[in-house]
CHARMM-style PDB file with segment names, atoms N, HN, CA, C and O in Angstrom:
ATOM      1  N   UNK     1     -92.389 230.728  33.891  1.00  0.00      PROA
ATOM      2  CA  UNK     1     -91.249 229.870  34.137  1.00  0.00      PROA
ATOM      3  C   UNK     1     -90.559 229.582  32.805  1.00  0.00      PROA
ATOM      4  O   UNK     1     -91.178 229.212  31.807  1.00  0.00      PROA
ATOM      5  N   UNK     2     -89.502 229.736  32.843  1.00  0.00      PROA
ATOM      6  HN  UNK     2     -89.000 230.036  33.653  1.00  0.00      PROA
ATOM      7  CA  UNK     2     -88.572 229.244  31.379  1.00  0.00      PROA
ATOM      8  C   UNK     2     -87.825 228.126  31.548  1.00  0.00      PROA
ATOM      9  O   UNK     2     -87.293 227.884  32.631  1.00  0.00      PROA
ATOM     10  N   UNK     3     -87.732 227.476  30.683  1.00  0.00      PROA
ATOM     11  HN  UNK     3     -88.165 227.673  29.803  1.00  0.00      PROA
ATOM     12  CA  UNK     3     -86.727 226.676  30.259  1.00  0.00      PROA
ATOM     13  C   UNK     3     -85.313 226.468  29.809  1.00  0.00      PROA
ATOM     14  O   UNK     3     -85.373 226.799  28.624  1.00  0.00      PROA
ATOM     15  N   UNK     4     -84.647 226.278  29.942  1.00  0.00      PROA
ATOM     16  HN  UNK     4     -84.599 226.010  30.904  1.00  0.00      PROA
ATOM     17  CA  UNK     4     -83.225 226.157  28.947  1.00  0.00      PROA
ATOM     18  C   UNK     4     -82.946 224.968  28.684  1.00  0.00      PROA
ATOM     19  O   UNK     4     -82.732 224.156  29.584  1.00  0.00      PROA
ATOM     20  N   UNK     5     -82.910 224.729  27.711  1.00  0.00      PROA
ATOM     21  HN  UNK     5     -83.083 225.389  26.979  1.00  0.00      PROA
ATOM     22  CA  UNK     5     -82.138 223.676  27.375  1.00  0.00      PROA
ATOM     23  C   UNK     5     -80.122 223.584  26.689  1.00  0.00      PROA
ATOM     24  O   UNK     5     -79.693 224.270  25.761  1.00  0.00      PROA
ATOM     25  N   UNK     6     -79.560 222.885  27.244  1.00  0.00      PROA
ATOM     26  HN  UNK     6     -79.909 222.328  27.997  1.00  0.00      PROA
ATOM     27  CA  UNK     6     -78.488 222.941  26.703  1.00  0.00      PROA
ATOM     28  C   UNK     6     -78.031 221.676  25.878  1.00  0.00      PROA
ATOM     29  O   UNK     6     -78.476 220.568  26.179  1.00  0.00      PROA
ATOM     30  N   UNK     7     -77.379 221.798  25.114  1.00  0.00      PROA
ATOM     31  HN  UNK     7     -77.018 222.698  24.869  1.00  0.00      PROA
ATOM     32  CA  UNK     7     -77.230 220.454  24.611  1.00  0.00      PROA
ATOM     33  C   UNK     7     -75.509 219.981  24.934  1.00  0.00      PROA
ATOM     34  O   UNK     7     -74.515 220.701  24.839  1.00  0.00      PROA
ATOM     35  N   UNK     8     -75.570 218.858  25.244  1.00  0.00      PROA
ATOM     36  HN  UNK     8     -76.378 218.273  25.321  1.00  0.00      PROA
ATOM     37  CA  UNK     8     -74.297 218.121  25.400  1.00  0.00      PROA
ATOM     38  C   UNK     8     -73.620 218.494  23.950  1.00  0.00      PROA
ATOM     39  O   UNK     8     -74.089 218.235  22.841  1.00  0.00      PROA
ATOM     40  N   UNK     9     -72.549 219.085  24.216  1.00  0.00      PROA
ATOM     41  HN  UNK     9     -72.168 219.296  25.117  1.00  0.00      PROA
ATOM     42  CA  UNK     9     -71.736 218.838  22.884  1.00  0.00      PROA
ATOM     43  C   UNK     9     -70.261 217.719  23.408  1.00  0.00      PROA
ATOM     44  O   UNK     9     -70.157 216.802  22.593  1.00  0.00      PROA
ATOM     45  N   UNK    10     -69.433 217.657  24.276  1.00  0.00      PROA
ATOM     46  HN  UNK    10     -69.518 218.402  24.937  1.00  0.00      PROA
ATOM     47  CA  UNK    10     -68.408 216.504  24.838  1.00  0.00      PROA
ATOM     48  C   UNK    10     -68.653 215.685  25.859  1.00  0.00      PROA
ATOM     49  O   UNK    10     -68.983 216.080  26.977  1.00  0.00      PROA
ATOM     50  N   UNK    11     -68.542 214.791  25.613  1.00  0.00      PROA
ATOM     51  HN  UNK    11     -68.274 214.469  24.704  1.00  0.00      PROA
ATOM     52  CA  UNK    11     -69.035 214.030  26.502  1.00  0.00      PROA
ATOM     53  C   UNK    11     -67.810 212.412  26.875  1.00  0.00      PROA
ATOM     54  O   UNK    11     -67.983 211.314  26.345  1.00  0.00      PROA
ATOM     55  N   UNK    12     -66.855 212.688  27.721  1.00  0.00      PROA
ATOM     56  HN  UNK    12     -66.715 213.580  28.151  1.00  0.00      PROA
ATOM     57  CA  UNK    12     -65.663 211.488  27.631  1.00  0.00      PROA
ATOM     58  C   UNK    12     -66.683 210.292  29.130  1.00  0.00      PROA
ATOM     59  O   UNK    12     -67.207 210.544  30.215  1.00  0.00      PROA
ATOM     60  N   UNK    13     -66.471 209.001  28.260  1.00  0.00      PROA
ATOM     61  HN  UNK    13     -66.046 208.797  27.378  1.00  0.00      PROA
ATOM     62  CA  UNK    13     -66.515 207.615  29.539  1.00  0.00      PROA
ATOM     63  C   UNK    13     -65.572 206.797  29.978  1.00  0.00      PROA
ATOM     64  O   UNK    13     -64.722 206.883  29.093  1.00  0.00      PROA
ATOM     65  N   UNK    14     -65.176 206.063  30.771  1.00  0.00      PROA
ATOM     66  HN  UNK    14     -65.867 205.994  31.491  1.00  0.00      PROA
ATOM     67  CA  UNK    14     -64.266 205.414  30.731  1.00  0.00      PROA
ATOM     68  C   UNK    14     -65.152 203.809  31.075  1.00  0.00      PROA
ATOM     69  O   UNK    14     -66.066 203.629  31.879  1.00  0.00      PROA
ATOM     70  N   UNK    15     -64.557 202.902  30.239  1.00  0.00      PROA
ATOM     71  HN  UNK    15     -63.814 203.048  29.586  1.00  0.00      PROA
ATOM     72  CA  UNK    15     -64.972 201.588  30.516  1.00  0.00      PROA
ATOM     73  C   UNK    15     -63.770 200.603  30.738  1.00  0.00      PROA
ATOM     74  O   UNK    15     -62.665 200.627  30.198  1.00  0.00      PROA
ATOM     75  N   UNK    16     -64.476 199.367  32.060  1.00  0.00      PROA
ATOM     76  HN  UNK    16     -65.374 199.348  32.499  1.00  0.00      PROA
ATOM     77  CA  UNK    16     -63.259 198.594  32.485  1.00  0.00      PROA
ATOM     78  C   UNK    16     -64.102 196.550  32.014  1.00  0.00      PROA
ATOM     79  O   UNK    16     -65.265 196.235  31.764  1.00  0.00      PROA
ATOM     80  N   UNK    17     -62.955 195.775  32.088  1.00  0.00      PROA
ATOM     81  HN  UNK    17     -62.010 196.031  32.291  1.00  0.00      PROA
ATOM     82  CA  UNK    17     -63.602 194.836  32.185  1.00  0.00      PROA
ATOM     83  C   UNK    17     -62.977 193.634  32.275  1.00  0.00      PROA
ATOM     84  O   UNK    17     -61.877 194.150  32.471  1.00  0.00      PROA
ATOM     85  N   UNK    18     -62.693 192.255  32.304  1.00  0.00      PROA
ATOM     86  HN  UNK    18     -63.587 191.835  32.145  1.00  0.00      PROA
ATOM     87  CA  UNK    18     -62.101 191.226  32.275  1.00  0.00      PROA
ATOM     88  C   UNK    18     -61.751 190.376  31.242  1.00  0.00      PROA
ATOM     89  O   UNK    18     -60.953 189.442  31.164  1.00  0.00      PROA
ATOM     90  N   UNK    19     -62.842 191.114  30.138  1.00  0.00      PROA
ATOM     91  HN  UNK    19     -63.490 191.873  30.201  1.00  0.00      PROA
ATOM     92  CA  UNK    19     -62.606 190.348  28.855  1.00  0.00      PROA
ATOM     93  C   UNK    19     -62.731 191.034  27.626  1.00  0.00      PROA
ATOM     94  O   UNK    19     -63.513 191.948  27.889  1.00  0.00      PROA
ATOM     95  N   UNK    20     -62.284 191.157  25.955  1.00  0.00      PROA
ATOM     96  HN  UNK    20     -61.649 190.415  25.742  1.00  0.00      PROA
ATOM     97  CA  UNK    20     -63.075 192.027  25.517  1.00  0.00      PROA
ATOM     98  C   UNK    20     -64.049 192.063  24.888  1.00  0.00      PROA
ATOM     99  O   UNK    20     -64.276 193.025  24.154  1.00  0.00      PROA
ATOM    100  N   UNK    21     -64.985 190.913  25.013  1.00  0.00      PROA
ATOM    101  HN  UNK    21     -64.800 190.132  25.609  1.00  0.00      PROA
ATOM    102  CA  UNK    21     -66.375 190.599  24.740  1.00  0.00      PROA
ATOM    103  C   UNK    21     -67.000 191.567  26.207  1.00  0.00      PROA
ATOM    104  O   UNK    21     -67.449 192.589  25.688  1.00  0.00      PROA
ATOM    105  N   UNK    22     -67.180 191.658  27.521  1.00  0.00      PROA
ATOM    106  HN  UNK    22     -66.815 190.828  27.943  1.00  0.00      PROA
ATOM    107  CA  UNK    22     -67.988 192.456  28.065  1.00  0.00      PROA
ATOM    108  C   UNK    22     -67.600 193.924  27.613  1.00  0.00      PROA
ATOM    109  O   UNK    22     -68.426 194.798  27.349  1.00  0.00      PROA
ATOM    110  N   UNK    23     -66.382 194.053  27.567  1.00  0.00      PROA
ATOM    111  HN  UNK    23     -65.711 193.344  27.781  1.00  0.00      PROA
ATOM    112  CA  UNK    23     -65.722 195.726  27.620  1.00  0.00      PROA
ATOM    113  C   UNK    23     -66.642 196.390  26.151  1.00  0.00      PROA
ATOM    114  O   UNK    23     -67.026 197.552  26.013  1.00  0.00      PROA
ATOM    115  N   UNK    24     -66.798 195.394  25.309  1.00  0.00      PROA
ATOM    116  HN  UNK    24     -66.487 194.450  25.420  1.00  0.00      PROA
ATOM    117  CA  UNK    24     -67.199 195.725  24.167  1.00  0.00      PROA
ATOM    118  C   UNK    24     -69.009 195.795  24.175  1.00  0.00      PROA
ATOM    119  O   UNK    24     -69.709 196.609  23.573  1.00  0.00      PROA
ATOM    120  N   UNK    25     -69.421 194.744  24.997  1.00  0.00      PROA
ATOM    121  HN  UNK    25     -68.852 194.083  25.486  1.00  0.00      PROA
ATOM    122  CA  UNK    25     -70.673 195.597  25.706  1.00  0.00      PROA
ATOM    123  C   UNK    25     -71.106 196.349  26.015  1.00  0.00      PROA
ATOM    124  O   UNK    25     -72.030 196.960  25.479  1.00  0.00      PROA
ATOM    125  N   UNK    26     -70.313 196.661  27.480  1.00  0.00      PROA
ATOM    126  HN  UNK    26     -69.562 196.165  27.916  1.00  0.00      PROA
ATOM    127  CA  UNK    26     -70.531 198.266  27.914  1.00  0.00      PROA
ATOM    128  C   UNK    26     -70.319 199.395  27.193  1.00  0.00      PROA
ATOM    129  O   UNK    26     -70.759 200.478  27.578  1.00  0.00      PROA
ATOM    130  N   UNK    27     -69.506 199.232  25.889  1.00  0.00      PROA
ATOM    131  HN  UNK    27     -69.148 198.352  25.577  1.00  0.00      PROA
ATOM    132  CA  UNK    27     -69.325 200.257  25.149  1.00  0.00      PROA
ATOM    133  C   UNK    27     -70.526 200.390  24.047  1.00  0.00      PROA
ATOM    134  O   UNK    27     -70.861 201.535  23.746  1.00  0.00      PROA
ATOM    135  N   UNK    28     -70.989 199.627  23.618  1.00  0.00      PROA
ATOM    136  HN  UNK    28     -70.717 198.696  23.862  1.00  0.00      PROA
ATOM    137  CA  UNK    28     -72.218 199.449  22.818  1.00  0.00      PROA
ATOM    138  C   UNK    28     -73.499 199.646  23.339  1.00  0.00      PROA
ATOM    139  O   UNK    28     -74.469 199.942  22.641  1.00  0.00      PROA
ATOM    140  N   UNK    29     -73.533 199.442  24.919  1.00  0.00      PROA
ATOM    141  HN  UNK    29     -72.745 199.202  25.486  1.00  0.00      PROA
ATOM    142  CA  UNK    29     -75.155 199.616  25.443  1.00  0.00      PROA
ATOM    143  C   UNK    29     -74.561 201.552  25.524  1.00  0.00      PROA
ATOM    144  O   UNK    29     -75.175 202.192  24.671  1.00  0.00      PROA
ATOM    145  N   UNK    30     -73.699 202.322  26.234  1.00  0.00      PROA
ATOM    146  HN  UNK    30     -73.200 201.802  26.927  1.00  0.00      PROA
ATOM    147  CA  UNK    30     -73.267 203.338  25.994  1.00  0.00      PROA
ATOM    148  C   UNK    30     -73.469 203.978  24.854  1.00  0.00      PROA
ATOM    149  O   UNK    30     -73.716 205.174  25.003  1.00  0.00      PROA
ATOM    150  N   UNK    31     -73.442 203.486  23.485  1.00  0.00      PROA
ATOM    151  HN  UNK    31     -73.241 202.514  23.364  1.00  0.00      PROA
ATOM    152  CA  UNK    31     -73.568 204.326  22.629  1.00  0.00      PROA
ATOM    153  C   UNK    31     -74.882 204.183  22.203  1.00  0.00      PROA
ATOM    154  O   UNK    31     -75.262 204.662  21.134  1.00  0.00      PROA
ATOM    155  N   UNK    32     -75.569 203.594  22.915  1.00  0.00      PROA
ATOM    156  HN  UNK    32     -75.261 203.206  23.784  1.00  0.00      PROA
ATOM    157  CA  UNK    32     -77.313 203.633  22.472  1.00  0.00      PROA
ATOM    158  C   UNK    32     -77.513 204.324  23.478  1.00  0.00      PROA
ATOM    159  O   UNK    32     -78.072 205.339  23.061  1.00  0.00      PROA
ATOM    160  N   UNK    33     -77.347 204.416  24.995  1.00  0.00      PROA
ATOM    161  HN  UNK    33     -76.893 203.592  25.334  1.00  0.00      PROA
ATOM    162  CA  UNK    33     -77.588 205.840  25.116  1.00  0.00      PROA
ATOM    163  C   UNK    33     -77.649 207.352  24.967  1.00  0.00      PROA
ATOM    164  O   UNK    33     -78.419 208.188  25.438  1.00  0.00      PROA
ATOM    165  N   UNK    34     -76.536 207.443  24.117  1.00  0.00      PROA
ATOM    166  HN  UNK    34     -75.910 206.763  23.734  1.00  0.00      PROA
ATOM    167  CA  UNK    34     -75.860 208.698  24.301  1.00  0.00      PROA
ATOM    168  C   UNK    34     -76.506 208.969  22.584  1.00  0.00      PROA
ATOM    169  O   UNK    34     -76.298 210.078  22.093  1.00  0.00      PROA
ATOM    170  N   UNK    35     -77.168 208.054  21.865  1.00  0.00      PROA
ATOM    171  HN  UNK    35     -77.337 207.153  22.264  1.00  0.00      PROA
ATOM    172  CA  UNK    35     -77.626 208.356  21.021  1.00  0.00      PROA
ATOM    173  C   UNK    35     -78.948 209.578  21.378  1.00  0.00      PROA
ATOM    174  O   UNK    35     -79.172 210.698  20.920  1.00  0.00      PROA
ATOM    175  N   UNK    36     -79.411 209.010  22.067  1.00  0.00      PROA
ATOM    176  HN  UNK    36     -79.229 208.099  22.439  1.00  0.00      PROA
ATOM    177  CA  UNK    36     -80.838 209.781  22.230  1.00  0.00      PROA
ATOM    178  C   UNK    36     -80.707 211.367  22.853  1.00  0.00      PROA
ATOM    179  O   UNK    36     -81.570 212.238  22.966  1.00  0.00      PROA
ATOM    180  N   UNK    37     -79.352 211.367  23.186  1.00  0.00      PROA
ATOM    181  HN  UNK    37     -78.651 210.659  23.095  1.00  0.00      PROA
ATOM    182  CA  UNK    37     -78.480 212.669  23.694  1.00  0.00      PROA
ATOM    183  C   UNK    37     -77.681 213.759  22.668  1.00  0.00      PROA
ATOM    184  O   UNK    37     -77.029 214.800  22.744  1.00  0.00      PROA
ATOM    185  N   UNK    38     -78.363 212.458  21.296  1.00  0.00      PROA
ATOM    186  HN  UNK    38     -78.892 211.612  21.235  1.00  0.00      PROA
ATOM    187  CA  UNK    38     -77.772 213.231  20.126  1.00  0.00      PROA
ATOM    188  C   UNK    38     -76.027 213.681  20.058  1.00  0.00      PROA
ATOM    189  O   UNK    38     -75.516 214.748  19.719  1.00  0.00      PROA
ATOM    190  N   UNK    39     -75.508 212.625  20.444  1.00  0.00      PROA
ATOM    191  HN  UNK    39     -75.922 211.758  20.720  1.00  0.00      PROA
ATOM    192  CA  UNK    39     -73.767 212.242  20.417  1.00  0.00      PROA
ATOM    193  C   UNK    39     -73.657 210.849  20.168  1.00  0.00      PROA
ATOM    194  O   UNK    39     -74.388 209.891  20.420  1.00  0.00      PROA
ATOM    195  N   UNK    40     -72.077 211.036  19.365  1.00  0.00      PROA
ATOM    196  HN  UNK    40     -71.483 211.814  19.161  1.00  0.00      PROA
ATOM    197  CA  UNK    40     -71.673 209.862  18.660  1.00  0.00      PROA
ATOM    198  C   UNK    40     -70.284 209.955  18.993  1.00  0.00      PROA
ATOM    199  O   UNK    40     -69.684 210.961  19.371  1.00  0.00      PROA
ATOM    200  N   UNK    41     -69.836 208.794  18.810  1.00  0.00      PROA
ATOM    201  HN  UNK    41     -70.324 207.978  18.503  1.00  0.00      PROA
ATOM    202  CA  UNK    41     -68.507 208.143  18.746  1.00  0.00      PROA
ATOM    203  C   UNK    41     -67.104 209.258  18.407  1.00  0.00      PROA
ATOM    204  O   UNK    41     -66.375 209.073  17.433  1.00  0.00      PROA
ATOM    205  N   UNK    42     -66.979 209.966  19.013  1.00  0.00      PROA
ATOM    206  HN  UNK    42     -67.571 210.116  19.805  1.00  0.00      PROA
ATOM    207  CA  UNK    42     -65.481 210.296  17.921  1.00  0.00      PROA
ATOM    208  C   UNK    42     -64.504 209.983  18.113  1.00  0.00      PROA
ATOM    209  O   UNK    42     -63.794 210.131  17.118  1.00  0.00      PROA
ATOM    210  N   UNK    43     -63.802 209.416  19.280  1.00  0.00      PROA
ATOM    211  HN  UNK    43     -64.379 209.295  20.088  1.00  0.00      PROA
ATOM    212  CA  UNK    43     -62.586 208.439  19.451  1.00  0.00      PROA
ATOM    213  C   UNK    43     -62.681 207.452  20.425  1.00  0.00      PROA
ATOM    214  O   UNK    43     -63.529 207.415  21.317  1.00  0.00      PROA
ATOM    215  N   UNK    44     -61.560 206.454  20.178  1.00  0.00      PROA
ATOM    216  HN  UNK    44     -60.872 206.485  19.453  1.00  0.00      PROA
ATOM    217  CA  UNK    44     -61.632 205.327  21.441  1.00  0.00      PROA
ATOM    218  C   UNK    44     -60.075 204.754  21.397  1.00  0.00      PROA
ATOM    219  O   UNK    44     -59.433 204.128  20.554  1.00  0.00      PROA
ATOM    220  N   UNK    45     -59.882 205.100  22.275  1.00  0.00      PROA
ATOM    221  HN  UNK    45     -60.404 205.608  22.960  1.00  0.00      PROA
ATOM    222  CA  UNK    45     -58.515 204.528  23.318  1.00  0.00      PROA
ATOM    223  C   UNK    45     -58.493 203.659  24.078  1.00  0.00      PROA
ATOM    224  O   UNK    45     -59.267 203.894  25.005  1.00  0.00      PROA
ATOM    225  N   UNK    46     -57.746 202.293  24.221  1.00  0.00      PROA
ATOM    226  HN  UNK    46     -57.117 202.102  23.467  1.00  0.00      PROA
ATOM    227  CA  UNK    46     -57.970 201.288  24.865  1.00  0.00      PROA
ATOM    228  C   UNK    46     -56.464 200.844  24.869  1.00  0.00      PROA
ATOM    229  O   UNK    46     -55.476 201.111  24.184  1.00  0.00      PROA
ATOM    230  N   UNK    47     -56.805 199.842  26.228  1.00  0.00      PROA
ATOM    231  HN  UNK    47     -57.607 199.625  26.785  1.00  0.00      PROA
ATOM    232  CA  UNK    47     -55.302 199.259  26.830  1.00  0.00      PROA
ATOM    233  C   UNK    47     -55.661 197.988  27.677  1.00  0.00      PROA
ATOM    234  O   UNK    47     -56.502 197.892  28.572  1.00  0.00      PROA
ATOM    235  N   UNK    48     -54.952 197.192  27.253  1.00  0.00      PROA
ATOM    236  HN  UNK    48     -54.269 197.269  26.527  1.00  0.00      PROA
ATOM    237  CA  UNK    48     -54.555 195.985  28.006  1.00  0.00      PROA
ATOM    238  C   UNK    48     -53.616 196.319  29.066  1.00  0.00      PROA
ATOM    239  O   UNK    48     -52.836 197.271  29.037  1.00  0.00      PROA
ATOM    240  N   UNK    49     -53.782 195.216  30.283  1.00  0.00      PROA
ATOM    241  HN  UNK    49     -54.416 194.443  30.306  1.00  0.00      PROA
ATOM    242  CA  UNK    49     -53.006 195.206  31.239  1.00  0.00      PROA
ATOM    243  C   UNK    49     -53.083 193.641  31.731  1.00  0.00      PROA
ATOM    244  O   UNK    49     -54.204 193.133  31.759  1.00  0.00      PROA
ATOM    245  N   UNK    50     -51.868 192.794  32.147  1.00  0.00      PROA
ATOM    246  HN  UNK    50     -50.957 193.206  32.124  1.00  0.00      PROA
ATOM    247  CA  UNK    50     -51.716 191.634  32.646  1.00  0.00      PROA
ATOM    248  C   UNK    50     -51.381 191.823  34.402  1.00  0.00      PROA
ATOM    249  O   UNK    50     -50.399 192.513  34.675  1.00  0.00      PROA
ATOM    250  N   UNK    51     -52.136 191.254  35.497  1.00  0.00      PROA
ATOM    251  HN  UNK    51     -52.934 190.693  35.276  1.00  0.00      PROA
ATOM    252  CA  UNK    51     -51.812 191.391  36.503  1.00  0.00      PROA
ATOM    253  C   UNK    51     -50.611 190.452  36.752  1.00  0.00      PROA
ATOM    254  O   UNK    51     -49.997 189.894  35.844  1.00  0.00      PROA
ATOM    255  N   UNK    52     -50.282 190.308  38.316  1.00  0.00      PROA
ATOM    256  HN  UNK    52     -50.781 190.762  39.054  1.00  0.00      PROA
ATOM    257  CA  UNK    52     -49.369 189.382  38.554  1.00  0.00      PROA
ATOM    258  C   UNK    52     -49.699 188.003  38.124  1.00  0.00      PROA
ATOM    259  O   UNK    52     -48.933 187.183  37.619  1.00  0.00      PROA
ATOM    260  N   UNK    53     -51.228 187.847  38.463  1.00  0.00      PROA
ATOM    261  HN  UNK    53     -51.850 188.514  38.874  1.00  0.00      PROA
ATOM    262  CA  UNK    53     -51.934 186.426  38.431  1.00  0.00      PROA
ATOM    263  C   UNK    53     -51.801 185.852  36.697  1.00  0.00      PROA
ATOM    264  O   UNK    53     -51.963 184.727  36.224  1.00  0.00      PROA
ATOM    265  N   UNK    54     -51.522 186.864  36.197  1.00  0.00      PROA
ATOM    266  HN  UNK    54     -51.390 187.778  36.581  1.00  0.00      PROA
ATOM    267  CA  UNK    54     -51.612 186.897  34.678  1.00  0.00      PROA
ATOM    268  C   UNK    54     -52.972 187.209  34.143  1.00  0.00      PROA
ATOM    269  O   UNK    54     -53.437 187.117  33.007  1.00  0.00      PROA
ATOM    270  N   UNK    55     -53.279 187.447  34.829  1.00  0.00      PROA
ATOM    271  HN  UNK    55     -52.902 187.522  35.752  1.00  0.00      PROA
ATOM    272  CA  UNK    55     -55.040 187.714  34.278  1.00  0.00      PROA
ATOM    273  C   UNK    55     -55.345 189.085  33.450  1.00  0.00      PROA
ATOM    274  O   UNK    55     -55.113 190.061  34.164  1.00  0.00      PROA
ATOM    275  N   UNK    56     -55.624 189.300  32.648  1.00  0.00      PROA
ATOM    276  HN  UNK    56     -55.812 188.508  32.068  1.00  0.00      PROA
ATOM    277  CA  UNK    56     -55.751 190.572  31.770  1.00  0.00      PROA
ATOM    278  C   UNK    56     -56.918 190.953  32.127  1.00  0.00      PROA
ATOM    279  O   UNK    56     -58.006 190.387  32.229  1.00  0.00      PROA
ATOM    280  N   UNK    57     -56.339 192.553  32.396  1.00  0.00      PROA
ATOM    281  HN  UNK    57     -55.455 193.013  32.313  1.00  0.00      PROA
ATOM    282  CA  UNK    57     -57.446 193.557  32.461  1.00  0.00      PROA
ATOM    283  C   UNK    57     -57.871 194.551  31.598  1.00  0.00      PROA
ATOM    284  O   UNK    57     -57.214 195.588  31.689  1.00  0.00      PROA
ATOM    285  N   UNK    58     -58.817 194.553  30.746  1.00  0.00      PROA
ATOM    286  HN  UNK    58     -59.350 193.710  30.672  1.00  0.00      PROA
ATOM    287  CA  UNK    58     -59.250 196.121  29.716  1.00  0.00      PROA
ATOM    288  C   UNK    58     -59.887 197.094  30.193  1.00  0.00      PROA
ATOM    289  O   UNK    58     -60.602 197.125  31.194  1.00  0.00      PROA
ATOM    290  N   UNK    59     -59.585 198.031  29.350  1.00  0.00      PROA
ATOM    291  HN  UNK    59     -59.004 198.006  28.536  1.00  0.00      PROA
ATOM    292  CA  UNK    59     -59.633 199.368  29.585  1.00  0.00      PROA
ATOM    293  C   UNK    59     -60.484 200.641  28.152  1.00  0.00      PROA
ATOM    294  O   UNK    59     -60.228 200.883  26.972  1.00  0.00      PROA
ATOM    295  N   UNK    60     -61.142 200.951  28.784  1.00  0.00      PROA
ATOM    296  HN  UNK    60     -61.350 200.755  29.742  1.00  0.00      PROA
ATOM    297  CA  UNK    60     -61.005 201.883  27.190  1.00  0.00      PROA
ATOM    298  C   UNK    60     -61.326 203.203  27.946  1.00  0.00      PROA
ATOM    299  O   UNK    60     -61.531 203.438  29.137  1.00  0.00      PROA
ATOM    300  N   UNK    61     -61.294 204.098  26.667  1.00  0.00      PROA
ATOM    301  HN  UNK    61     -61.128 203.907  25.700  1.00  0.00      PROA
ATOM    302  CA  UNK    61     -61.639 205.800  26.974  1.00  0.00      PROA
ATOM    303  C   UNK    61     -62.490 205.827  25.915  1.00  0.00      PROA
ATOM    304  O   UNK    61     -61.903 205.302  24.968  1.00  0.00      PROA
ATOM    305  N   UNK    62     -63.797 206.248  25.540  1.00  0.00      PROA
ATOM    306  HN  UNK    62     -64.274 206.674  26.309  1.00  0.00      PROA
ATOM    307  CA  UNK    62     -64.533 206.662  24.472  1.00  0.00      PROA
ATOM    308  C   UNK    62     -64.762 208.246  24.468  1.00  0.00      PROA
ATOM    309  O   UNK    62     -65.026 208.450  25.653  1.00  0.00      PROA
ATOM    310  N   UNK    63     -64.809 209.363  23.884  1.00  0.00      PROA
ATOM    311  HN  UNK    63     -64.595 209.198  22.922  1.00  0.00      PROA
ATOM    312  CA  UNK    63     -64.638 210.444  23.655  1.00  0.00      PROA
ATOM    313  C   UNK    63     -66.040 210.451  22.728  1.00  0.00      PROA
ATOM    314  O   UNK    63     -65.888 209.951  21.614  1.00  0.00      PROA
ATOM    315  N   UNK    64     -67.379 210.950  23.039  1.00  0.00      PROA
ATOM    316  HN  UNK    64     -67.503 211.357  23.944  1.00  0.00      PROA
ATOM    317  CA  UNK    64     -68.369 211.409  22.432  1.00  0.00      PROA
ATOM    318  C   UNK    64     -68.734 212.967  22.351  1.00  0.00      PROA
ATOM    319  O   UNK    64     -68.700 213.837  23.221  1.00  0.00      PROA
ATOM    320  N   UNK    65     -69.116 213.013  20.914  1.00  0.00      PROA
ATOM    321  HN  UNK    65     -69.143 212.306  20.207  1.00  0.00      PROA
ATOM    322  CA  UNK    65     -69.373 214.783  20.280  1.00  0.00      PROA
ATOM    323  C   UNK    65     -70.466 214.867  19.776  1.00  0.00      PROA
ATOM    324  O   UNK    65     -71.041 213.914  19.250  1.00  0.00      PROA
ATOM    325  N   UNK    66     -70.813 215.751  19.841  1.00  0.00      PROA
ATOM    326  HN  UNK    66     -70.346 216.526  20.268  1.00  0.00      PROA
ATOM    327  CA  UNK    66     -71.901 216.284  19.424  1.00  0.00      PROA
ATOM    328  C   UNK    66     -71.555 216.227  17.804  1.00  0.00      PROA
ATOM    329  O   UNK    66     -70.441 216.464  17.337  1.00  0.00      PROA
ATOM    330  N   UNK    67     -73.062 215.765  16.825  1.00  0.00      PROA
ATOM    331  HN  UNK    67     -73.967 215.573  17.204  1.00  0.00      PROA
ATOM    332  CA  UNK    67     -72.446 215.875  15.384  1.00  0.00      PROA
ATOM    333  C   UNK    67     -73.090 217.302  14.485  1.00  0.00      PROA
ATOM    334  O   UNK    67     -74.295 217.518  14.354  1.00  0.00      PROA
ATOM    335  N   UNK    68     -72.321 217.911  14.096  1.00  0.00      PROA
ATOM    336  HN  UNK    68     -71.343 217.736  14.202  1.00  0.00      PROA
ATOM    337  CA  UNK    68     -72.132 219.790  13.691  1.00  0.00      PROA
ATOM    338  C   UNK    68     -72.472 219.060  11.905  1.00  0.00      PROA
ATOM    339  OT1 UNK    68     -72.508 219.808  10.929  1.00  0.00      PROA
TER     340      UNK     68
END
């Protein structure tokens, strides 16, 4: 029986949240996973949004790579 292993080299998440103390959570417990997957950080895109209620909603995109 064989094995293969492949390794993640891209890896994009998207995170949502109500405030940016949690949004900034989920992005931090995320990158301790993806550590052990041997990927790191290489970009992050984020956006505010105000509903009608006025209530702000966040957003981000994190973009993880493999490090060469």
């Amino acid at each position: 029986m064989d094995f293969k292993f492949d390794l993640i080299e891209d890896k994009i998440e998207f995170f949502a949240g109500n405030d940016l103390k949690t949004l900034e959570k989920k992005i931090n417990e995320q990158i301790d996973h993806n550590k052990a997957l041997l990927i790191s950080v290489h970009s992050v895109s984020h956006q505010m949004h105000v509903d009608e209620n006025g209530k702000p909603f966040y957003s981000a995109v994190v973009h993880f790579k493999a490090k060469k």
